[in-house]
Each structure stands twice: as C-alpha cells, then as structure tokens.
C-alpha positions, 0 to 999 in steps of 0.5 A, spaced: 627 700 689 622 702 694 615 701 695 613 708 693 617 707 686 614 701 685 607 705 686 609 710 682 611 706 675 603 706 673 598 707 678 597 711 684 591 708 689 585 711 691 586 712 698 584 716 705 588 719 709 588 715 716 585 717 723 591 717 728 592 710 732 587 708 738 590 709 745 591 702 749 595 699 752 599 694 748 595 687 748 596 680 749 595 677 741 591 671 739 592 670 733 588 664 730 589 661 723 585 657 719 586 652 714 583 652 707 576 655 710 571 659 706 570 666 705 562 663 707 562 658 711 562 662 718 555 664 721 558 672 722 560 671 714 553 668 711 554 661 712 548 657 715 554 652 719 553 654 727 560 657 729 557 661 735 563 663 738 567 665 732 560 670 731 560 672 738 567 675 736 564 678 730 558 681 734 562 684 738 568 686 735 570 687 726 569 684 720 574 686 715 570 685 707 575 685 703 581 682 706 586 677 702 591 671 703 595 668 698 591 663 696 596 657 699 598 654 706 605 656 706 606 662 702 600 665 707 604 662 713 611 666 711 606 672 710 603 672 716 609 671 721 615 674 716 610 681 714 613 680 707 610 676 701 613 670 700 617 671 695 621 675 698 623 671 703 623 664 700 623 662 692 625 654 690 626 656 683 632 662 683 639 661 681 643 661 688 637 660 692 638 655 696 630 652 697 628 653 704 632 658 706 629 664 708 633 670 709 636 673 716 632 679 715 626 676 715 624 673 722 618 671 725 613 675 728 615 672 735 622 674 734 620 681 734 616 681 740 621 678 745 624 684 746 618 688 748 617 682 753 613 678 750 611 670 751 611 667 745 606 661 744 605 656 737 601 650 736 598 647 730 600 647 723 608 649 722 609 649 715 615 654 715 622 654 715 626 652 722 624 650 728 619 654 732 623 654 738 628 656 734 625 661 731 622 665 736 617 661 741 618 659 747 612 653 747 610 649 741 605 643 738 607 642 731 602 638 727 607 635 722 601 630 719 596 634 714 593 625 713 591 624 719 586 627 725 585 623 728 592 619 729 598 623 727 604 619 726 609 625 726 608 631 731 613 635 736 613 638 742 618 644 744 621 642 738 622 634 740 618 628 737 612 627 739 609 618 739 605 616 734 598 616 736 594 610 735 587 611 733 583 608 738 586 613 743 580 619 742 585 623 738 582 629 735 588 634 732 583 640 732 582 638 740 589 637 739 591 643 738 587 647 743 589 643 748 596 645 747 594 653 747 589 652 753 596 650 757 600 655 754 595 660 757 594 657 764 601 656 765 602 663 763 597 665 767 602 661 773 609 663 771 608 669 767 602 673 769 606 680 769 608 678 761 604 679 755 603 674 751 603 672 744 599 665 742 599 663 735 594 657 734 594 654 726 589 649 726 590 644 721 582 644 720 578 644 716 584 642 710 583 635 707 582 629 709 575 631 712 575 628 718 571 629 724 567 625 730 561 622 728 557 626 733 559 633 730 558 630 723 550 628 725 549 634 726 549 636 719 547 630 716 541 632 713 542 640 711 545 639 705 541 634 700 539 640 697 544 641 694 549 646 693 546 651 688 541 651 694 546 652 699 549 657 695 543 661 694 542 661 700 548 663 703 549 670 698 541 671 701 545 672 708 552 675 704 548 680 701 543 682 707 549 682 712 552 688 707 558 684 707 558 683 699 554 686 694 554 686 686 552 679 683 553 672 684 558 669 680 556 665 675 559 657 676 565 655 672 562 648 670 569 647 666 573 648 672 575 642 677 580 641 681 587 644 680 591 637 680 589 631 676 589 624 680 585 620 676 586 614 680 583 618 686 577 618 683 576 611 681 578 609 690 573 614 692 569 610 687 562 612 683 560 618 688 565 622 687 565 628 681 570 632 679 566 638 677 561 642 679 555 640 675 547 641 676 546 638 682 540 635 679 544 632 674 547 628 680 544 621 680 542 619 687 548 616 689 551 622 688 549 627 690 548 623 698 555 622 697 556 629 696 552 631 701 556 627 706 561 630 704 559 638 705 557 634 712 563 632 714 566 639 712 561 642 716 563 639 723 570 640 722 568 648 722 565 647 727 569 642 732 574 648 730 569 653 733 568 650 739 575 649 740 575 657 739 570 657 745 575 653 750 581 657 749 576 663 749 574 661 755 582 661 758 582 668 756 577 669 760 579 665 766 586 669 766 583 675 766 585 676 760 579 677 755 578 684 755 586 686 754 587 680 749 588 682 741 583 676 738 585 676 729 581 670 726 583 669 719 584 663 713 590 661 709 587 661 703 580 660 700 577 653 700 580 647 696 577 644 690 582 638 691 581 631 690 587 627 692 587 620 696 593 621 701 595 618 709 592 611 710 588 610 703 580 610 703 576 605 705 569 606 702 566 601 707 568 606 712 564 611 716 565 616 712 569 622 716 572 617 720 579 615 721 580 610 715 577 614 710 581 621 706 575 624 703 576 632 699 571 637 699 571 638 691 570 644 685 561 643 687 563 645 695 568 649 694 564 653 689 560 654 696 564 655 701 568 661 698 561 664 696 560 670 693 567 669 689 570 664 684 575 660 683 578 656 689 586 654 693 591 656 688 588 660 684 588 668 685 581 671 683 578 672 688 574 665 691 582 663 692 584 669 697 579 673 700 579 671 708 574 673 713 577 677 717 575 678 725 578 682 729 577 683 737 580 687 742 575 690 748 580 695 751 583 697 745 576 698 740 571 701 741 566 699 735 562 693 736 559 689 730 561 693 725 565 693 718 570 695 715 572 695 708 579 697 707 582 692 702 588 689 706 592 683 706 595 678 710 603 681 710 599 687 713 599 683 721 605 684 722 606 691 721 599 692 725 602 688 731 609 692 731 604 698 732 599 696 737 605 693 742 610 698 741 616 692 737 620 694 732 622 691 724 629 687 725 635 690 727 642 689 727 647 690 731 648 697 730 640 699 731 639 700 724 633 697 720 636 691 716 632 689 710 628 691 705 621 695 708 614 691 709 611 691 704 604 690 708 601 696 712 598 697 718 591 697 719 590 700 726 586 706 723 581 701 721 580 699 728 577 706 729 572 708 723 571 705 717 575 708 711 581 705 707 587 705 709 593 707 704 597 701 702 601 700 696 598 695 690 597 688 692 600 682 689 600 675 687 603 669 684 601 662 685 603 656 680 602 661 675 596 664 677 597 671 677 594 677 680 595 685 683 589 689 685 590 697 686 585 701 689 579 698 686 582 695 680 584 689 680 589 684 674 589 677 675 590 671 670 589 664 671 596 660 669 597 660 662 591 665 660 591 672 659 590 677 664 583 679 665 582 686 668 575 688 674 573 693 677 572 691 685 568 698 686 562 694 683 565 688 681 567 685 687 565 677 684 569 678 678 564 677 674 564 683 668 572 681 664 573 689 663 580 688 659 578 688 652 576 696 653 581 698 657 588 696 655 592 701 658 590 700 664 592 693 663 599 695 661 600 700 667 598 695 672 602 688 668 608 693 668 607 694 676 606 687 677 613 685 673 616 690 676 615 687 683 617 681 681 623 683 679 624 687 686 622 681 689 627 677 686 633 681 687 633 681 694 633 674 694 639 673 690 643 679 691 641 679 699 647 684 702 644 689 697 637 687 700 640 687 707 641 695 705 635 698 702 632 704 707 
C-alpha cells in the first residue's frame, strides 16, 4: 500500500500546489537538535530566556509554526535521520522483529549524503541503533550518559571509549558537545575544504537532570517567583504578538501530572517538590522558591546551549562557510512533565543545578514551556510534538524573518535535505529504490513563499497516546481514552473536543490512522515485500 492509497481511504488534505525549488548551489548542512525544549522557551518563539543567537537565525532567516516531532527522544532521532516514522524502522513488540533492528532499507541520512561527496560529522546524543561510524559518519561524540553533565561516565569518540570524567574537571556536556562540532568544523576547513559538509549537533540539553554553571543559573534566579501562570501569560502575550499562534490559551490540566509515577522520587527531592500544576498561589513558599529555582535552572540550560550555538556559528563564519551553510534548529519532542531521581541521586543540601543533584523540570514548568498547547513528552496532542522549527540558509533563502505555516513533521528533513544537495533515497545494487517511499515531504517550497506544501496525513503513536492530524483536522487520544477530534484551523491549542458532532469524520480519520499502522507493520515483519514496494 502507498501512501497515496493510504490518502485515499477516508480523507483528502487541503493543500496548495507548491511553487518550483529555489535555485542555489548544494549547501553545507547544520542540523541541530535539541532535547525535550519547549514550543516557548526560544525568544524568537515568545520565551522571555535570552537565546540571542538562535534569534538571530530566526530574524534573519524562517520560523515554521506548525511543525511536529514524536513526542520522544529516540523515536524523533530515527525519523529525523531514517525519514521514516519510527515505527517503520523499529518496533520492540512485533513477532519476529528483533528489538533494535532496523531494516537495511532504512539508512541514515549520512549514508545517502556520501555519495554526493559529503562529509558527514555527528556529536551529541545517539540514541539510535549502530554505531555512527558505522552507520555513515565520518567523526563522531557520543554522549551515552543522559545523568551526568557534568561527569560522564560513558561517551565515546569515533566509536572508541572515551575516560570517565571526574567532576571537578570543568566538564560541561552542552560545552562538550560544541566543542567536538567546533573541531569537526575546522578540521574540515583544513583537510577537506573542497567537500561539503554535513554536521549533525544533538545536544543533550535541556533533558533532565537540570544541571548548569552557576554563573548561568544566577542570571535567572530571580525571574521566576512570579510564578508560572504569570510566565505563561506572559509568554502567550508575546506568542500571539510574534503571529506565530493564535486561538486561545489553553486551559491548565490540574489533573495531569507526570506520565510515570516514582513516589519515592518525591519523597528524596523532598518537601519542594509538587507533582501537579497547581495554583501557584496554593504553593507555600517553600514551594514555590523551589519551584522557581528549578525553572531557573531550565533556563540556563537553554541558554548555555545558545551560547554554544553562537561559537559554532562563529566557526562557520570563520571557514567562510556561514552564507553557504544550511542552518535546521529544532526539538525532539515537547518539554518533559517528568519526575525521576536517576545518575548519582540527589543530595538536597547540594547547590541546586550542581553536580550532586538530579532535579526534573515538572507538569507546572512544562505546562510553561510548551505554551500556548497542552500536554507534555510522550503524549501527542500538541504540547508533546509541536517543535520550533528555524530554518537559515543566506545563499539559498531569500526571506528573512518570515513565517511559515505549512504543517510538517520531522520525517519530512530527510526528504527536504536529498533535494537541496541533489543525494538519493537508498538504492540497491541494480540502482532501483529499495524499500517503502519516505513517507515525509519536501519543504523546500516553503523556504520560498509561505503556502502549504502537500503532505499526506501526519501520524502518531507513543505508549498509547495516539494521533493523525490531515489538513487542519486533527484526531488524537491519550493512552486509554477516546479520540477527541479538533479543528487546528482555529483551534490550534486543542481546546474546543468537536468529536461528539462529528462522528464520521472520527471514523474516516481513525480508519487512516489504523490502516498506517497496519502498513507499518507489514514492512517490518515481511521485509522483502517491503524492500519491493515502488
């Protein structure tokens, strides 16, 4: 089954026909990940954390609205380098499937781009199958230690076991990790200046535990005992003057708290800590000073990663490479309502954000983080998948600070890289395509003008929660619950359940969605009839 059959069983989009490519030479690629990052918490995107440089990207290039990850860490990451959904490449709970495995057909993204001559750098977060070097890089960083930023136990080079760092030793992962892009860079500008590059840079930032030098953290220290209902406003206010989302605010899930529960966490994080997002004026002091520390914290990781962002930046500009260099910033999934004591433990007499302790952002701060939406990582209505999307490329885009609003999602990079540097999907030995189509779509006519690029239904399914949006329509269900339908048109905050007085349209679009669950499946437990499809 293709995906136009696939289109065809219920519902067809709404779209534009798209304007031809923009003409420019193949760029070099910067694509930088984030990790569980609000849809607000960038400047460019209403956030009141300071993130010039990422701004700066923003100002002078695209921000995409209505763009989309999966809601989770290794999920986006398969998307974002395989341009198939994750299940399609990988599913733990299939008869015959061995966990892990993902298909041959399904290569990563510097796989493809080696033939065009690339040179293809990795450093950050992994989380995928294989190894980078195995699977297409050239360089690598692998950051294996989610628990410790500041003294990894487990991290590799070029696929070799790297030391323990201790943690007096001015380790910083986000420094960390820009520093190896930041050689990659100029040792490409030494040896292989005549070749492009691809640089994929996944900071590990800002995912718990919320750790960050102290100097980054006093910058923030006093911004947040307001408290989040006021932050959030605050943060709609500039949302809503920046025309990036409109609608209303949604309303606070009170009764929504973290997605996994450890009580035991609660009781070593101590009496600070709350596990819903309740009236901060119900909060007792204690509560809310710690609670204000704790977004503090959040907001130095973001900003330590901006900084970051600047010096390898700075890089590009030193190579000449700046103006010719495709710039893609996003997030892998919407911030975390997460509270977890994991790593080293938490010492509650420890600075907080320092090396000894292992703080979670929470349902009050992530309610913030992904305004204007609801929900949070893992689940899929919109506060779990919408990413800020920032797009920059000088020689290649005319526009400069401009929005678009085509909706996308993140299996939709891969297709949109290929075209800009002229690679190919995976090929066997006799030319031919192997395996099923991507299932994402170019966005290169939305770098152009702004108008809605033609894209099949949108898919998710995380522990689950579930969810197809197609056009402006969009289904969606937490795990256990019945589908709720909304119309993003207007309704872009989900805040108006239209599913009662419109049944058949549930039907339509839930009969989709189970039938590219059904496709997905089938190309993973019958791959040579996969490896077929045209």
């Amino acid at each position: 089954m293709t995906w136009n059959s696939i289109a065809l069983l219920g519902i067809a989009s709404t779209i534009v026909l798209p304007e031809p490519a923009i003409a420019a030479e193949r760029p070099h690629v910067l694509l930088i990940l984030a990790d569980d990052l609000g849809y607000s918490d960038l400047g460019c995107y209403g956030g009141e954390i300071a993130t010039p440089h990422l701004d700066a990207l923003a100002n002078n290039g695209l921000r995409f609205t209505q763009f989309y990850n999966t809601a989770r860490c290794w999920p986006t990451r398969a998307a974002l380098l395989t341009g198939y959904y994750a299940q399609q490449v990988r599913r733990d709970d299939l008869p015959g499937v061995k966990r892990g495995d993902r298909p041959d057909w399904a290569p990563l993204l510097p796989a493809l781009l080696k033939p065009q001559g690339y040179r293809t750098y990795h450093s950050g977060k992994w989380h995928l199958d294989g190894l980078p070097l195995k699977t297409g890089f050239d360089r690598s960083y692998d950051l294996q230690d989610q628990s410790r930023f500041f003294s990894p136990q487990k991290h590799t080079e070029d696929d070799r076991p790297l030391p323990p760092v201790d943690r007096d030793s001015g380790y910083y992962a986000t420094t960390a990790i820009a520093d190896h892009a930041i050689r990659c860079l100029s040792e490409h500008a030494d040896a292989h200046a005549d070749q492009p590059f691809f640089s994929y840079v996944a900071f590990t930032s800002p995912h718990f535990p919320l750790h960050a030098p102290p100097e980054d953290i006093d910058r923030y220290k006093d911004v947040y005992h307001v408290g989040w209902e006021e932050i959030r406003r605050q943060r709609w206010e500039r949302i809503q003057e920046l025309g990036i989302a409109g609608g209303e605010l949604s309303p606070v899930e009170p009764d929504v708290g973290p997605p996994y529960h450890f009580p035991e966490a609660l009781e070593k994080l101590g009496p600070g800590e709350v596990n819903r997002p309740l009236d901060w004026k119900e909060l007792t002091p204690e509560q809310q000073a710690f609670q204000a520390m704790k977004m503090a914290i959040h907001a130095a990781m973001v900003d330590r990663m901006d900084q970051e962002i600047g010096r390898i930046l700075d890089q590009l500009r030193a190579m000449d490479a700046f103006e010719d260099t495709l710039i893609v910033f996003l997030s892998d999934n919407g911030a975390s309502a997460e509270i977890m004591v994991r790593g080293d433990g938490h010492d509650p007499e420890a600075p907080p954000g320092s090396a000894a302790t292992h703080l979670c952002l929470g349902p009050g701060w992530s309610t913030v983080s992904n305004t204007p939406f609801r929900r949070h990582k893992t689940w899929v209505h919109e506060g779990g998948i919408a990413t800020p999307l920032i797009v920059h490329w000088p020689q290649g885009i005319a526009a400069r600070g401009e929005l678009r609003r085509s909706p996308g999602h993140i299996i939709d990079v891969v297709p949109t890289v290929l075209e800009l540097t002229g690679a190919k999907p995976h090929t066997g030995a006799s030319g031919t395509r192997r395996g099923p189509e991507l299932g994402g779509s170019s966005f290169v006519p939305a770098l152009a003008i702004d108008q809605r690029v033609p894209h099949a239904p949108i898919w998710w399914s995380h522990e689950g929660n579930r969810a197809l949006r197609d056009g402006d329509w969009k289904l969606v269900a937490a795990k256990g619950d019945p589908w709720e339908l909304y119309n993003l048109a207007d309704d872009r905050t989900e805040s108006h359940n239209l599913a009662a007085e419109n049944p058949k349209r549930v039907e339509q679009l839930s009969a989709v969605w189970t039938a590219m669950e059904t496709e997905f499946q089938r190309q993973l437990t019958d791959p040579q009839d996969a490896a077929q499809t045209p």
